[in-house]
C-alpha positions, 0 to 999 in steps of 0.5 A: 176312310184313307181307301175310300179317299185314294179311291175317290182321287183316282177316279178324278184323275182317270176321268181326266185322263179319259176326257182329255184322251176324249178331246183329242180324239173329236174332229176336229181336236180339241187340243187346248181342253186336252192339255188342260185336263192333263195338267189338272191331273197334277192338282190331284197329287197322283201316284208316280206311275200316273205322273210320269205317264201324264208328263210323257202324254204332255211332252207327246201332245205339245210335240205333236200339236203346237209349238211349244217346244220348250213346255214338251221338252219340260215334261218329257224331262220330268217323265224320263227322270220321275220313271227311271226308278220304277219297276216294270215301267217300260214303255214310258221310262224308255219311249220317253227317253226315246223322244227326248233324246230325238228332240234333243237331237233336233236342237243339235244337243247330242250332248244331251241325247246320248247320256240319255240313251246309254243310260236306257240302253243299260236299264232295257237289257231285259226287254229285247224291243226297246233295247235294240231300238235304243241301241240303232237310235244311239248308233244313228247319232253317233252316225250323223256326227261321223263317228262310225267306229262307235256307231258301227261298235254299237251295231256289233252289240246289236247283232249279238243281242239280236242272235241271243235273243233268237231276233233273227230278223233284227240280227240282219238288219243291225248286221246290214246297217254296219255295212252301210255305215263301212260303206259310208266310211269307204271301207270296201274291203270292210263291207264285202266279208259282212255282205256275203255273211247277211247274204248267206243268212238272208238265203237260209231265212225259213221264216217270214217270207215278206220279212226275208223280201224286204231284207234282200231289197236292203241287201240288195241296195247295200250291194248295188251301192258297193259296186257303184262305190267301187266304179264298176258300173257294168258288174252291177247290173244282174244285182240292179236287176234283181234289186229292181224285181225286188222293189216290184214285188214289195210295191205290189197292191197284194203286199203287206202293209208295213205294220204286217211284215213285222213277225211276232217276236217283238223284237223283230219289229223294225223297218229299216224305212217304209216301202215307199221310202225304199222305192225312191232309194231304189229310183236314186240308185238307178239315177246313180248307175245311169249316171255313172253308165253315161245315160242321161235320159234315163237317169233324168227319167228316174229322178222325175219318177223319183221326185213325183213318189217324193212329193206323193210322200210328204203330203202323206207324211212329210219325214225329214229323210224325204228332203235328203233325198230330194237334195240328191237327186237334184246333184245328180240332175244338175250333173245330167243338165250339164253333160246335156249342155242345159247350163240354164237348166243346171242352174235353176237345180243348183239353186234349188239345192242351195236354197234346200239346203239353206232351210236346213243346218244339217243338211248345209254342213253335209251337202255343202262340198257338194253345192261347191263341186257342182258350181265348180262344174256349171263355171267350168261350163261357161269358161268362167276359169277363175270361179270355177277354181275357186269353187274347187278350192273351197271344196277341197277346205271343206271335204274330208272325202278322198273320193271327192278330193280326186274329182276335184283335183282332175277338173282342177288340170283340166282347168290348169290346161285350158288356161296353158298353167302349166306349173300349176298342174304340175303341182297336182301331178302326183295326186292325179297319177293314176298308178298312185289311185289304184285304191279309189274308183275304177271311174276316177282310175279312168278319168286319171288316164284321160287328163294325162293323156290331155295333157300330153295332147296339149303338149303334142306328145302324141304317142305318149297320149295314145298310150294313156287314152288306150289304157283309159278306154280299156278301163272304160269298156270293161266297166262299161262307162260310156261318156268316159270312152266317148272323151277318150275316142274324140280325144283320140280322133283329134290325135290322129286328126294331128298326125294327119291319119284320117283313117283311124281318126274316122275310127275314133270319132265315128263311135264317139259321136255314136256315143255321145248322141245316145248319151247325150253328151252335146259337148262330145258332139259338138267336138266330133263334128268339128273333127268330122267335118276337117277329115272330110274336107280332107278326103274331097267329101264336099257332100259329108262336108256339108252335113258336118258344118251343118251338125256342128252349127247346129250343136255350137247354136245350141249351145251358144244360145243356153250360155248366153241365157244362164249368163244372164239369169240373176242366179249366175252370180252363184259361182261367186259364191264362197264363205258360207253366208246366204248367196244372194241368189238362193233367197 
């Protein structure tokens, strides 16, 4: 009698779950009736195994489908807490525990998601899928908060559990994301003994032929990043071509899908993102070396190709990561807008970062140095001195990064020395010495060399400044950063312009406007014209004279006309903006 009972009850509750499963499959779904044929499960007093499993479809369902957060959160609970006990129970004691500790996350609760997730990375040893997934999800938390050591400890336990396991291909990936993380952490000389060590077991690899592709492509980004990291723009560039042959093959039609390039060892069944993500990685980066190399066009086209795979993407599947990089790549277009002399147009995308930004908490907090620097740069621009440090200083409360502290500390002196404050660069002096930064990036060595040689320009200490900008050209054309060289010539031109040498003036700024045309760098070609016009009319070439005014009515037009429109734009109250509060401009 009892049997035929427990019989009769399971066949209530399989139907349920049948029809239920039945509901949200029916176009379009019937997501109301599914729930409550969920629910009415747990009126039949089912064992554990099915409570459980019906709490976590509960959780997934209201997750997916509506915007009850806290009813998901509610049986997700109950799933994680009601399955820790039983045996053999895998795939819902620790998928519930994965999707709780991500929602908890999304509720800015790590405090709650990490005891969960110690807890199912101590209960998964045996099972090498989950485990290594719970591990990488706890280290991407510790990660986001900063805390690297513990991230990247985790990830060290990650690659011995992978090599036990014979996940050879997991191995890598755990071994490959300590490097991004000691990247992230600026330990270069961390990051180097690891990248030559995932190199060398990525030439080895006998296996999987697409696995060991995508593996070179994120090797290969690691690489590139660890190059542009250390400012040597020129030494990149056989890794950037590979990266970008890579990138060819893994986006071409006769390519695996994703779900294919996992092996059969179920432990090898990670991505570290999805090819398409990985080909707006490899455009961001080639925005950054432009950036860096001085090629504004180019980077300005690879950050619209980027953007169009973006937008491609999130009407697919709109993943939080596609936000992060669409913040990106509008800093660096708002760096490109402002070298090119489009003020307004810099503008318009910093507003976009902020108003970015200001859907999102996380993002605000990371980004925020950033949204200053950038504002810092565009007041600059419009020679609004006082805002522009003002900006400065906020970012130097703000930022813990040192990197970003020194480029903030130079445009700082150069603000002091357009405005003869003298005392007040002194103060900075020791910060941008360039012998005490022989730590920091060879692009921040450089600009070091070119403030205190304008310095000693302002000063007319001409030899003295010779000698910086000589060293800084040097630094420049070995790493080949182009809009630093075409500074340092046009600064050196006007030197010689001084010391009345329209020979070698002629030869510093001829190059410079060369440069800064190709770049391109109003700014730069603003000022060449300016001094190539004087050294002609010194050397009695009315005709050359002529063509230089012309030249430099044209650029100061241009860029009088930008000035007078971003000025005017209800958006230029930005730089005003300092305390965290919602700017008026960005709503």
């Amino acid at each position: 009698m009892a049997s035929s009972k427990a019989s009769s009850q399971d066949a209530w509750y399989l139907s349920l779950l049948g029809l239920a499963e039945n509901f949200r499959r029916s176009e379009p779904p019937n997501i109301k009736l599914t729930i409550q044929c969920l629910q009415a499960v747990f009126s039949f007093k089912p064992p554990v195994r099915v409570e459980a499993r019906t709490h976590l479809q509960l959780g997934n369902i209201l997750l997916i489908y509506t915007k009850n957060i806290d009813l998901a959160r509610h049986h997700l609970e109950q799933a994680w807490f009601s399955s820790q006990s039983i045996n053999a129970f895998d795939d819902v004691k620790f998928e519930a525990a994965s999707i709780l500790a991500d929602l908890y996350e999304q509720q800015n609760q790590s405090h709650l998601s990490k005891p969960i997730l110690r807890k199912a990375i101590e209960l998964s040893q045996h099972c090498i899928y989950w485990h290594c997934r719970l591990i990488f999800q706890l280290a991407q938390i510790h990660a986001t908060e900063k805390n690297y050591e513990v991230a990247c400890s985790l990830l060290g336990v990650g690659v011995d559990y992978a090599h036990i396991s014979s996940a050879h291909y997991t191995r890598i990936l755990f071994l490959l994301s300590r490097c991004m993380l000691l990247l992230a952490e600026k330990k270069l000389n961390d990051v180097n003994p690891l990248l030559v060590q995932s190199g060398m077991l990525i030439d080895n690899w006998q296996g999987n032929q697409n696995q060991k592709e995508y593996l070179r492509v994120f090797f290969l980004v690691l690489q590139v990043c660890w190059f542009l990291a250390a400012g040597q723009v020129k030494s990149v560039k056989p890794c950037l071509k590979q990266l970008q042959q890579s990138i060819l093959s893994i986006m071409s039609p006769s390519w695996p899908t994703d779900e294919e390039i996992c092996g059969a060892n179920t432990g090898d069944t990670f991505l570290w993102m999805p090819k398409g993500h990985l080909y707006v990685v490899v455009y961001l980066i080639i925005v950054m070396h432009s950036m860096q190399a001085g090629y504004m066009d180019k980077a300005l086209e690879y950050t619209n190709k980027a953007r169009s795979q973006i937008e491609k993407l999130k009407f697919a599947d709109d993943k939080p990561i596609l936000v992060v990089f669409q913040q990106h790549l509008l800093e660096h277009m708002v760096m490109c807008q402002l070298v090119m002399g489009k003020k307004a147009e810099a503008l318009r995308e910093v507003t976009q970062a902020v108003q970015l930004c200001q859907k999102n908490k996380r993002l605000m907090l990371l980004h925020r140095p950033q949204l200053h620097t950038l504002l810092g740069l565009y007041a600059m621009s419009m020679n609004c001195m006082e805002a522009a440090e003002a900006q400065f200083s906020t970012v130097l409360q703000l930022s813990k990064d040192r990197d970003l502290w020194t480029f903030v500390y130079l445009n700082l002196a150069i603000v002091y020395l357009r405005g003869r404050r003298e005392q007040d660069f002194a103060t900075l002096f020791e910060r941008i010495d360039p012998e005490q930064l022989k730590k920091q990036p060879h692009s921040l060595q450089a600009g070091a060399y070119y403030v205190q040689g304008f310095q000693s320009f302002f000063n007319a200490r001409y030899n003295e400044a010779k000698r910086y900008l000589r060293e800084m050209l040097n630094m420049a054309d070995a790493e080949g950063l182009n809009r630093l060289t075409s500074c340092s010539l046009v600064l050196l031109g006007h030197i010689y312009l001084s010391l009345h040498n329209s020979r070698d003036s002629m030869n510093m700024v001829t190059p410079a406007m060369h440069l800064a045309s190709k770049i391109p760098d109003v700014h730069v070609q603003l000022w060449a014209s300016a001094i190539l016009k004087d050294l002609y009319r010194m050397c009695h070439d009315s005709a050359r004279e002529s063509e230089a005014q012309t030249m430099h009515t044209k650029f100061s037009q241009t860029l009088l006309e930008d000035h007078f429109t971003a000025v005017g734009m209800p958006e230029h109250n930005l730089i005003n903006w300092l305390d965290g509060s919602q700017p008026a401009a960005a709503v």
